[in-house]
C-alpha positions in Angstrom: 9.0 -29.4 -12.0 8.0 -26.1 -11.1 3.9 -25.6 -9.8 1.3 -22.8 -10.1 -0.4 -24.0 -6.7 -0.3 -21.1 -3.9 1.4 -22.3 -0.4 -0.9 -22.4 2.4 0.7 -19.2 3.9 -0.7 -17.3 0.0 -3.7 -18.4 0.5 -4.2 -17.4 4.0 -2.6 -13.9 3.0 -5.3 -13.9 0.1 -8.4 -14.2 2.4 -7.0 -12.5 5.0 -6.9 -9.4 2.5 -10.4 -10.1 1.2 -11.5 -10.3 4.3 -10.2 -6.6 4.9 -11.3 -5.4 1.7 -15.0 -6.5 2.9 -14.9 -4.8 5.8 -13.7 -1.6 4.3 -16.5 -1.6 1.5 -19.0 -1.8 4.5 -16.9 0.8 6.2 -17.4 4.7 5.8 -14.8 7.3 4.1 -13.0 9.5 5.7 -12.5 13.0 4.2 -10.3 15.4 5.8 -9.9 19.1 5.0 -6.4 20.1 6.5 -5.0 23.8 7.3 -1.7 24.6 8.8 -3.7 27.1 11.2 -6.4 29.0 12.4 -8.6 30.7 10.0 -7.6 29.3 6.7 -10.6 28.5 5.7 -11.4 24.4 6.4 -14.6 24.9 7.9 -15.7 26.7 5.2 -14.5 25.0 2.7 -16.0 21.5 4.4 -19.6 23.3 4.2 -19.3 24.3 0.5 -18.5 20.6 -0.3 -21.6 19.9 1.9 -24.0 22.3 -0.3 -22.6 20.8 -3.4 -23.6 17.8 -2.5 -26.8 18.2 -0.9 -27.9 20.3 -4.7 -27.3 16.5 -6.1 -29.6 14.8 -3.4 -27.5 13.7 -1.4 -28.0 13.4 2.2 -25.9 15.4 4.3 -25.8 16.6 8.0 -24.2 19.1 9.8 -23.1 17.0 12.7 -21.1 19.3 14.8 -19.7 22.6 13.3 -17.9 24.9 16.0 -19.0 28.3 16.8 -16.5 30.4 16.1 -18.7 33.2 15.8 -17.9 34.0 12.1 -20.1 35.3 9.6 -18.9 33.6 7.0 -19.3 29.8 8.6 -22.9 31.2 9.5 -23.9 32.3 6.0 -22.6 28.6 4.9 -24.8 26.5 7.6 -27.8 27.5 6.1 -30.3 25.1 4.7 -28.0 21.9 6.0 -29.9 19.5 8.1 -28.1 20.0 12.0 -27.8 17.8 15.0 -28.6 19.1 17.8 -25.2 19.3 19.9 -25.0 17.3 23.4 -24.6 19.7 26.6 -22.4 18.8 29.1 -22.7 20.7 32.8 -19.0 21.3 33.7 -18.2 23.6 36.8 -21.0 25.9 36.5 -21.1 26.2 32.8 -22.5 24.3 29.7 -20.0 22.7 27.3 -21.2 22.3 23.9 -20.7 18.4 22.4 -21.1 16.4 19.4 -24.2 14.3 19.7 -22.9 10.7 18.5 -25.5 8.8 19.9 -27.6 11.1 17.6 -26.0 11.0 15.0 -25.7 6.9 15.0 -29.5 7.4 15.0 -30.4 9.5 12.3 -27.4 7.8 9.8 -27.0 10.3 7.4 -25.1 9.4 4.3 -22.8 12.3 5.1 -21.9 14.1 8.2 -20.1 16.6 8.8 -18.2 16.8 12.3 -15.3 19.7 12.8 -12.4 19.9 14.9 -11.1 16.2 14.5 -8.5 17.0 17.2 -11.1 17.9 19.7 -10.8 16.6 23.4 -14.3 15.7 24.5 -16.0 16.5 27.9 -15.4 14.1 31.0 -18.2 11.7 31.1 -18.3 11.3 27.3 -18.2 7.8 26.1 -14.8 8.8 24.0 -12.2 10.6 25.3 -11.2 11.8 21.6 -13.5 13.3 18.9 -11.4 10.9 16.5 -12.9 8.1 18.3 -15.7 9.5 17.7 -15.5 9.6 14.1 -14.0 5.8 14.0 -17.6 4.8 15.5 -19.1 6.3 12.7 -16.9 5.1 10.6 -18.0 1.8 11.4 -21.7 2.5 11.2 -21.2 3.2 7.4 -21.3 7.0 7.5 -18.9 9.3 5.5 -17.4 11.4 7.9 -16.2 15.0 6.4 -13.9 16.8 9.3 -11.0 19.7 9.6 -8.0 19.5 10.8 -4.7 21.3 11.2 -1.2 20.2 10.7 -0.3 20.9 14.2 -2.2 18.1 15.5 -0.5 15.1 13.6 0.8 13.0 16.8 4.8 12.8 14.6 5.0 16.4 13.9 4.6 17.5 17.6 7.9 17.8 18.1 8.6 20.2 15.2 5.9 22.3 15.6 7.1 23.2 19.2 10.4 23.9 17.8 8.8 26.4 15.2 5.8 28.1 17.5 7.4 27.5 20.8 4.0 26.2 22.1 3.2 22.3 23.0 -0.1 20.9 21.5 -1.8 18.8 23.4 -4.3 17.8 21.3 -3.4 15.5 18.9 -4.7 12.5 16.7 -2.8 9.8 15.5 -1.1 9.7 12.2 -3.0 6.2 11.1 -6.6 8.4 11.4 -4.8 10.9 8.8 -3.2 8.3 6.6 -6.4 6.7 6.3 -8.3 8.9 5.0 -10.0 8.3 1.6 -9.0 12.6 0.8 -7.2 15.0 2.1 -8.1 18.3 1.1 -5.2 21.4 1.2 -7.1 24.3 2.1 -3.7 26.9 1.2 -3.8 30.8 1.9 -0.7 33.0 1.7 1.0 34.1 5.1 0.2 37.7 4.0 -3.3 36.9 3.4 -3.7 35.1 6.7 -2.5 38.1 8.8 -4.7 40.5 7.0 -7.9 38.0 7.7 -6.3 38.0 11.6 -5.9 42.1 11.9 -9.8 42.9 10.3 -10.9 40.2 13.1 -11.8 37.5 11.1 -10.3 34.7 13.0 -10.1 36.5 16.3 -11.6 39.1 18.5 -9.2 42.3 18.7 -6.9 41.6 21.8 -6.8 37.7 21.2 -5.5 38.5 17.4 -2.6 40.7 18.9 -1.4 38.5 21.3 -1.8 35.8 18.0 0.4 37.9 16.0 3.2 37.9 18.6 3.3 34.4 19.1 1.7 31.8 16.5 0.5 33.9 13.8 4.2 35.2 13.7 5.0 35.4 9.9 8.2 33.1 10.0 5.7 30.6 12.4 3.3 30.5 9.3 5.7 30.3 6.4 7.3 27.4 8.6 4.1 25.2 9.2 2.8 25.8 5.5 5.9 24.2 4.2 5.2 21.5 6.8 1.5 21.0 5.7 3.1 21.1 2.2 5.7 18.5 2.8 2.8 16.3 4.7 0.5 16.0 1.9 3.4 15.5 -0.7 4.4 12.5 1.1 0.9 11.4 1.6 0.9 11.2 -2.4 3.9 9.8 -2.7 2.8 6.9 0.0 -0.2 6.2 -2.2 1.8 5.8 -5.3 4.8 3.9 -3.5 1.6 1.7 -1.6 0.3 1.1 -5.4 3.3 0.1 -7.3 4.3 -2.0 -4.2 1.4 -3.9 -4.8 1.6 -4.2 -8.6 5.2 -6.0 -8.2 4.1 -8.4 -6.1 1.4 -9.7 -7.7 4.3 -9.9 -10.4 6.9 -11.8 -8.8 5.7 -12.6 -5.6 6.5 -12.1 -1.9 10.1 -11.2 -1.8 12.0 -8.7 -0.4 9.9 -7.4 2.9 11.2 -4.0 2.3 12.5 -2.0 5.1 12.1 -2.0 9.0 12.4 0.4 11.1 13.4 -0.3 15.3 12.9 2.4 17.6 13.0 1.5 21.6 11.4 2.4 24.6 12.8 4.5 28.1 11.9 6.9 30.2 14.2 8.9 29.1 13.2 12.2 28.5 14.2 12.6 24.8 12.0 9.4 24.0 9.2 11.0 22.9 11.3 12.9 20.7 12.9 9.5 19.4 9.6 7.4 18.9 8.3 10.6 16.7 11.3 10.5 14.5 11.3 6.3 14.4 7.6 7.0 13.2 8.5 9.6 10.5 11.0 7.9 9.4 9.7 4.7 9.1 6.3 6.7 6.9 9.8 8.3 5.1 10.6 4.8 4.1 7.5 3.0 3.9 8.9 0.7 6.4 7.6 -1.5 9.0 7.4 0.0 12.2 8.2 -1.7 15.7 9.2 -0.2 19.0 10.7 -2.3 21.0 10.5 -2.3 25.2 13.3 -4.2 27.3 12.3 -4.4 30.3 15.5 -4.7 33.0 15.2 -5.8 37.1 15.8 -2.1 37.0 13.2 -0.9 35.6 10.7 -3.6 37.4 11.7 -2.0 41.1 11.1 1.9 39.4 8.2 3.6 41.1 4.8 4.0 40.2 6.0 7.6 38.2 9.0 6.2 36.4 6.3 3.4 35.2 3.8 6.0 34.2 6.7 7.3 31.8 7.0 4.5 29.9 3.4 3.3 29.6 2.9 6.7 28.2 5.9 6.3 25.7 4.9 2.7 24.7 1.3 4.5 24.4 2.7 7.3 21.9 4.5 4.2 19.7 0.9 2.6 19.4 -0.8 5.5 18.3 1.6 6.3 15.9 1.3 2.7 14.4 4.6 1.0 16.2 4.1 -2.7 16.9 5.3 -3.0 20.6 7.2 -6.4 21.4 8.5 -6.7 25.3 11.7 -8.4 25.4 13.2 -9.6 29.3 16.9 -9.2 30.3 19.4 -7.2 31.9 21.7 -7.1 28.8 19.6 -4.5 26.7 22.2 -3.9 23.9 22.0 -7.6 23.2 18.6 -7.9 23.5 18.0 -5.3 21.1 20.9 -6.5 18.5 19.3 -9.9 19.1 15.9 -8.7 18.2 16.9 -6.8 15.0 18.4 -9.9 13.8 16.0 -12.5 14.3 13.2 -9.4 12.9 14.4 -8.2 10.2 15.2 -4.6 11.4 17.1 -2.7 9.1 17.3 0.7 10.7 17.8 1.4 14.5 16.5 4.9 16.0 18.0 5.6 18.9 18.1 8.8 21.8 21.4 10.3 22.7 20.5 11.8 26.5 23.6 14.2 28.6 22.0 12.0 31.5 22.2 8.2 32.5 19.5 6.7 31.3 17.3 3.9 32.4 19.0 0.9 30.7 22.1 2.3 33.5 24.0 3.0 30.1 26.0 6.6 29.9 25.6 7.7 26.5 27.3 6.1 23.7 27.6 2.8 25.2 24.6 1.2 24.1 25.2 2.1 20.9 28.6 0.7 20.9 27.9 -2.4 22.8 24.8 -3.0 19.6 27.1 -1.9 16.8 29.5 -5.0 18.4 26.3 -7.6 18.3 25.2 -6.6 14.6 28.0 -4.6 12.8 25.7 -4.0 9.8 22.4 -2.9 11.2 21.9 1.3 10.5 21.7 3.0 13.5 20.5 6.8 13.6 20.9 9.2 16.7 18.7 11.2 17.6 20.2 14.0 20.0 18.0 15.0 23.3 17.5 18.9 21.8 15.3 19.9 24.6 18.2 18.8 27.7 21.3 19.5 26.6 22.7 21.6 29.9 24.2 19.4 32.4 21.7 18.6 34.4 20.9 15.0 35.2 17.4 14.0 35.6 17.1 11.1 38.2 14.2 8.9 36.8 13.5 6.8 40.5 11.6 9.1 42.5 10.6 6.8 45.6 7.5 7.6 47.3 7.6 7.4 51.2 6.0 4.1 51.3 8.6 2.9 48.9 11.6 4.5 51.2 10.4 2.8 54.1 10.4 -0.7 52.2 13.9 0.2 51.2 15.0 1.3 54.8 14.0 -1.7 56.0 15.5 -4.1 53.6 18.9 -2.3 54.0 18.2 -2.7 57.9 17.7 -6.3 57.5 20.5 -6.7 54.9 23.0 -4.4 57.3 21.8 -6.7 60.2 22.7 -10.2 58.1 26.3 -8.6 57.2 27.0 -7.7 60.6 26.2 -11.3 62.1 27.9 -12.9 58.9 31.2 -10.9 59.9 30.5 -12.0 63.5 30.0 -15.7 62.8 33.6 -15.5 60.6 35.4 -13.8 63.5 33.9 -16.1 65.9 35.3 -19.4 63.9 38.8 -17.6 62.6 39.2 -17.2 66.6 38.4 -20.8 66.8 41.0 -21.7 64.0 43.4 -19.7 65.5 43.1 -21.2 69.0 43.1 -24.6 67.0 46.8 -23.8 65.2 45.1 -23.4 61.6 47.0 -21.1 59.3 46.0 -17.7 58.5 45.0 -18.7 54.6 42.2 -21.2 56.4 41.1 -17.9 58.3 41.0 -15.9 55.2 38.6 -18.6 53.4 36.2 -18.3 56.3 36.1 -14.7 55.3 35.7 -15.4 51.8 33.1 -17.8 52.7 31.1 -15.1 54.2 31.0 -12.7 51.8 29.8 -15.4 49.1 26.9 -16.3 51.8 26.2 -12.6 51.9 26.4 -11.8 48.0 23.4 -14.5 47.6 21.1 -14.0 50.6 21.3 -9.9 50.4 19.8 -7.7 47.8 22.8 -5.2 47.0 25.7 -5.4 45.9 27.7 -3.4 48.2 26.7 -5.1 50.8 29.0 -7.7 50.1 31.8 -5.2 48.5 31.7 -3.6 51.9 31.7 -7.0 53.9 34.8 -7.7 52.3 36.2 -4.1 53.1 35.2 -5.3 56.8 36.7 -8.4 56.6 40.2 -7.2 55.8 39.9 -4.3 58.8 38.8 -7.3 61.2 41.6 -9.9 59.9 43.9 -7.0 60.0 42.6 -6.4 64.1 42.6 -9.7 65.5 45.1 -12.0 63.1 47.5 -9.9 62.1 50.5 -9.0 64.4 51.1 -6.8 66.0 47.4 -7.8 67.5 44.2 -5.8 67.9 46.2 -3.0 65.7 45.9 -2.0 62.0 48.9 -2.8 59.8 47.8 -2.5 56.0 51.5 -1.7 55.4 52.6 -4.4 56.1 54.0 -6.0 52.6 53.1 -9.5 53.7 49.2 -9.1 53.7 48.9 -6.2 51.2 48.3 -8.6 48.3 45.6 -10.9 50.2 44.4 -7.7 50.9 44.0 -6.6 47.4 42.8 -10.3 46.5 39.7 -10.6 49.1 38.3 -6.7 47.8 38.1 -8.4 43.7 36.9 -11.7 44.7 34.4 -9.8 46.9 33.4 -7.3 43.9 33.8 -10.3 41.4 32.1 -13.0 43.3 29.1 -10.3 44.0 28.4 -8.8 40.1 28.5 -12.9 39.2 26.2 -13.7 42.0 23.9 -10.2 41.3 23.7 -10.9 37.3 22.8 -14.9 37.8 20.3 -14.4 41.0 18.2 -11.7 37.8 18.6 -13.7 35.4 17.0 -16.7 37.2 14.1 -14.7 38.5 13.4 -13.7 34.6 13.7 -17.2 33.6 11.5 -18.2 36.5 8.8 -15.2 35.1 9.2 -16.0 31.3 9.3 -19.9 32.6 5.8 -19.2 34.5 4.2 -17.0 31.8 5.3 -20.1 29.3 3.6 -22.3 31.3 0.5 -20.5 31.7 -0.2 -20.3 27.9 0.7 -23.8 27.7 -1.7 -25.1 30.6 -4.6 -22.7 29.4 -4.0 -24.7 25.8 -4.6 -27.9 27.2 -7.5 -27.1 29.7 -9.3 -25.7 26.5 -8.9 -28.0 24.6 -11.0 -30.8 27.2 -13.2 -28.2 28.0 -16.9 -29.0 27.1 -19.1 -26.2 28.1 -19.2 -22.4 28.7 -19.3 -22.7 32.5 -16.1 -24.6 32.2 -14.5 -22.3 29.9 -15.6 -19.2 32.1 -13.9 -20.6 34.6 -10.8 -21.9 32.9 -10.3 -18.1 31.7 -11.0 -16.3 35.0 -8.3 -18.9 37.0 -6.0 -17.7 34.5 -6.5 -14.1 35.1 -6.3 -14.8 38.7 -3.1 -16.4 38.5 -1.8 -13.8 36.2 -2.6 -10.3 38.0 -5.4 -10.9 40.6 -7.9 -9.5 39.9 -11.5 -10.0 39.8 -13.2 -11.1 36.8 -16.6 -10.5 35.1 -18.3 -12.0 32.0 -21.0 -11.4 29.3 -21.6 -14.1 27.1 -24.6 -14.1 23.4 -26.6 -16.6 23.7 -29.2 -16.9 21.4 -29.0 -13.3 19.9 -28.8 -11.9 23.8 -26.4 -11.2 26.1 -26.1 -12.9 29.2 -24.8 -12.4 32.5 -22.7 -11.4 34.6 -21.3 -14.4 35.5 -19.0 -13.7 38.7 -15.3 -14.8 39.4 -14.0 -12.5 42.5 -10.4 -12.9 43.9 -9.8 -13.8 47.0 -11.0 -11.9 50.1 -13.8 -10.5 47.7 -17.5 -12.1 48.0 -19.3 -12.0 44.2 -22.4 -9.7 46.3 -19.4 -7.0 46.5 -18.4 -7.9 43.1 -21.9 -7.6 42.1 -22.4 -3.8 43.8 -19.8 -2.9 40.6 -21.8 -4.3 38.0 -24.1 -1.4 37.6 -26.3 0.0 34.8 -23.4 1.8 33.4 -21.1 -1.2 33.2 -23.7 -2.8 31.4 -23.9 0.0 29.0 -20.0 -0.2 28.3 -20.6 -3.7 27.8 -23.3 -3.4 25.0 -20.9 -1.2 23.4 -18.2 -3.8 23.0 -20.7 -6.3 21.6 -21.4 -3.8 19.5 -18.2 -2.5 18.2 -16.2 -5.4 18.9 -13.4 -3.4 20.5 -12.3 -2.9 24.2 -13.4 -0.3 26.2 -14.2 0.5 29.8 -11.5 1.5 32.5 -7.7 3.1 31.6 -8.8 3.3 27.8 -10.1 6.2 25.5 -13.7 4.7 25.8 -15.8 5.0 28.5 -12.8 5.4 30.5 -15.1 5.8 34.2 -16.2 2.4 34.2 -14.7 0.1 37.0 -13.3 -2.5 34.8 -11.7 -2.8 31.1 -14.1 -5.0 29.0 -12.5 -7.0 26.0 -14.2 -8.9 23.2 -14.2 -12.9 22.8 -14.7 -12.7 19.4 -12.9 -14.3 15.9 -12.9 -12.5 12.5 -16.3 -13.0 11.8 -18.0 -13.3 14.9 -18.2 -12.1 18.6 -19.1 -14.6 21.6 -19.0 -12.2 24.8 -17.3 -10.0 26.8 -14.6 -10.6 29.5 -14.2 -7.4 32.1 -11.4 -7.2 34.4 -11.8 -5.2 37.8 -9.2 -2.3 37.7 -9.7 -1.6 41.3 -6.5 0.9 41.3 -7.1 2.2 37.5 -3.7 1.0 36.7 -3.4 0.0 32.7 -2.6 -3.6 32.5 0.8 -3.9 31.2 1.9 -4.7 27.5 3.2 -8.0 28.3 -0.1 -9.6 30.2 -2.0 -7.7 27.9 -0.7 -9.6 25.0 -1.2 -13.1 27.2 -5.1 -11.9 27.5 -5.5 -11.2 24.3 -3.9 -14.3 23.0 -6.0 -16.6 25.6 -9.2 -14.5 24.4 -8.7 -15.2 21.1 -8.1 -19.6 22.3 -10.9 -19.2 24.0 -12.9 -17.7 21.1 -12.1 -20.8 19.2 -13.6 -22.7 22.0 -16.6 -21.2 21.9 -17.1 -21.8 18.1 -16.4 -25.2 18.7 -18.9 -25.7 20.9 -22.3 -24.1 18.7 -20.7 -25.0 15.8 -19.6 -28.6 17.2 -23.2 -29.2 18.6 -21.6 -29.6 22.7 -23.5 -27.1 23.7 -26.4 -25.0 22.4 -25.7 -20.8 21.9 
């Protein structure tokens, strides 16, 4: 008997998109007038839009419109309504800002802010000018900016193989996607040089030097078709987007369509591989997930090689990746294990001329993942800007780092000598006591296992047993206290105590990683399962403070400051220093300005504060306790060495944050304690 009634996980979907649907009605349009360069016209063509609509009453304000010192922007201005711009002293000199604090003020209906690409001043609350516009986005207010095709985050790459010239500032493709219109403001080449020659665009000498490098004719032509080829696709997502929609509210959820993998290094052709995972995956209309496995290898890296791949892991974010951490030393079958279980249905990966960090020379991976999952698609994406033979050695040590290295080899050099010591000493002793050679060589063979699992590298023991044979040769071997390796009687025992040494060593290296990664998954298990239980008994906010800032403590260490609404206000800071740090030092951090970066996050409800784009010069990152509907504090998180707190703790925070915004509605909504 077959039933109309929707599953649970239908009508979950159903609100959850209702839900979204609410928020974007009470969320303000983006409208984006694009150029594929300088002088096209955008600007213009954004304030003509802005007088037409201001003739039909509506209310529109020039928010920011950059001075480019052109006649014809000029003549356009006139009669809008403008904000006054923000200036910032930098170095002697006066940099002209966007006013958002202003402009969240005066709410226009419309405003109109240029350069969406834009790199704000130090000291700014956003790093971004995009972030800027997704605040007043949020407001309510239609935002109308420019931008050029340069600046999409996935077409970096190309553009730097067309103009030769890297771009550095860039928005993320989700900011363009979303737009509510994208306007095509198209010139001819021809008709762009002319406009750059009769000084339109540029003063004299800067247009030359244009014309020899970006304004090149073939440069243009190129990044046209680009822009072209960007907003054609756009369209075609829309469409696809709509009749993906109509068939499932048809036949239902089916087939999840396609899924695109791409994975994280620090290789240097990553970039270039995340960017084509990304356009790809907008190609297909896929899913998108980049994937980080992170190896004992990669955990001992220095601070640099880290720096690498928090950057990359940051380029797969902005360009809309969902980034899963996997743990293990065998990457090829933690990726083929992760495609499986996930759904993927294409694999992007980097070919490199170098050794990259998995410790994989080119090809293998791919081989090794094409073994694990014979049908999963996997594309290559050669390294275009290495392809000489140099290698590029990703471990730079600092000097502290070298010294901590020098002194464990000391220590493990110092252990193998004694080890070899100790086994001469008692093969001596055998000897004296008329035991056969073969009890000797097990002593030996004894020592190196004891040095395989109580050193830290591997050729440690491979060169014990290389000692070994040279001191059984010496002193049990006849002729004595001589070398004999040609002898044909020992040659083969030889032979045997070098494998079982190398053997014995790899087993011992691969078993004593993957127990410390159990041990760290184990923990990190544990952690989300204790926090569960302690929040479920707790019964008031001064218990589930402290639950939280335990956690945190065990996790990374780190001091721990919160903010929490009661009864429409914000209260606070309640205090939770590490150890060795009294809450009056904590306090001395907790300043006007951290408070300020606290009101916006109750505000906004989304993180800002220290090592993100937002009010990045705070001492701590502050994250919202909050549900869908409603926000219960703030929890900030002393970054005393501005380090980004990596993906994987991240993603514990966030999912005890959201437990422990549960808790909190349990206890106003449950009556246990008062807001």
């Amino acid at each position: 008997m077959s039933s109309d009634r929707s599953t649970p996980e239908e009508i979950l979907k159903r609100i959850q998109a209702e839900e979204k649907q609410k928020e974007n009605e009470k969320r303000g349009k983006l409208y984006i007038f694009l150029g594929y360069a300088a002088g096209v016209g955008k600007t213009c063509a954004m304030l003509d839009t802005a007088q037409e609509l201001k003739k039909k009453g509506i209310d529109v304000v020039a928010g920011y419109i950059e001075p480019h010192a052109r006649w014809e922007t000029s003549m356009r201005e006139k009669g809008l309504e403008k904000i006054p711009p923000l200036m910032v002293p930098y170095k002697g000199i006066e940099l002209r800002e966007f006013n958002l604090d202003a402009a969240l003020k005066r709410k226009p209906q419309i405003l109109l802010v240029d350069e969406l690409a834009h790199t704000n001043a130090n000291g700014l609350r956003h790093k971004k000018r995009y972030e800027d516009i997704e605040e007043l986005l949020d407001a309510g207010i239609d935002v109308y900016t420019t931008v050029n095709i340069q600046h999409l985050e996935s077409l970096n790459d190309i553009v730097e193989n067309i103009t030769k010239i890297h771009v550095k500032e860039r928005i993320p493709d989700g900011v363009f996607d979303e737009a509510e219109q994208v306007k095509l403001i198209d010139i001819e080449p021809d008709l762009l040089i002319t406009r750059l020659k009769e000084g339109k665009i540029y003063k004299t000498v800067q247009a030359e030097r244009a014309l020899q490098n970006f304004f090149a004719k073939e440069k243009l032509i190129a990044l046209r078709e680009i822009a072209l080829r960007r907003m054609a696709d756009k369209v075609n997502q829309i469409a696809q987007q709509e009749r993906l929609l109509s068939e499932k509210q048809e036949e239902g959820e089916g087939y999840q369509g396609e899924h695109i993998l791409t994975c994280i290094s620090t290789a240097p052709s990553c970039e270039r591989v995340i960017r084509s995972a990304s356009r790809m995956a907008y190609a297909f209309h896929a899913r998108f997930t980049a994937l980080y496995v992170e190896t004992t290898r990669l955990q001992n890296a220095d601070a640099s090689v880290k720096k690498i791949r928090d950057d990359n892991l940051h380029l797969a974010e902005m360009l809309g990746a969902k980034i899963v951490t996997v743990f293990g030393d065998d990457v090829a079958f933690q990726i083929a294990e992760y495609a499986r279980v996930s759904g993927v249905t294409k694999l992007v990966l980097g070919r490199t001329n170098h050794k990259i960090l998995f410790g994989q020379k080119k090809g293998n991976i791919t081989d090794e993942i094409s073994e694990y999952s014979p049908n999963l698609d996997i594309f290559i994406i050669p390294d275009m800007g290495h392809t000489g033979k140099k290698k590029y050695f990703l471990f730079s040590p600092t000097n502290s780092e070298k010294r901590k290295k020098t002194e464990k080899l000391g220590a493990d050099i110092l252990k193998e000598a004694f080890m070899l010591g100790i086994a001469t000493a008692v093969g001596l002793l055998f000897q004296k006591l008329g035991f056969l050679n073969a009890d000797i060589i097990m002593v030996y063979l004894l020592g190196i296992l004891l040095l395989s699992l109580y050193t830290a590298r591997r050729y440690i023991a491979v060169s014990s047993a290389v000692f070994s044979v040279l001191l059984f040769d010496w002193f049990f071997v006849e002729p004595f206290y001589s070398f004999n390796f040609y002898s044909g009687k020992y040659s083969a025992t030889f032979g045997i105590m070098l494998l079982f040494s190398i053997i014995i060593s790899a087993i011992i290296s691969t078993e004593k990683h993957q127990a410390k990664e159990s041990a760290k998954m184990m923990y990190r298990t544990e952690l989300l399962l204790d926090n569960s239980r302690r929040m479920r008994r707790v019964e008031s906010v001064k218990e589930l403070l402290t639950e939280l800032s335990d956690k945190v403590l065990k996790l990374m260490n780190l001091s721990v400051v919160f903010y929490v609404q009661k009864e429409g206000k914000l209260t606070g800071p309640w205090l939770f220093p590490k150890p060795g740090i009294s809450k009056a030092e904590l306090g001395k951090t907790v300043d006007t300005k951290e408070k300020a970066v606290v009101d916006w996050v109750m505000t906004n409800r989304k993180r800002a504060g220290c090592c993100t784009h937002t009010l990045p010069e705070a001492n701590a990152i502050y994250l919202p306790i909050k549900t869908s509907d409603e926000i219960y504090g703030v929890m900030g998180i002393v970054l005393e060495e501005k380090r980004e707190i990596p993906p994987f703790e991240y993603g514990l925070l966030t999912a005890m944050l959201n437990e422990a915004a549960l808790v909190f509605a349990r206890l106003i909504y449950g009556r246990k304690e008062k807001p």
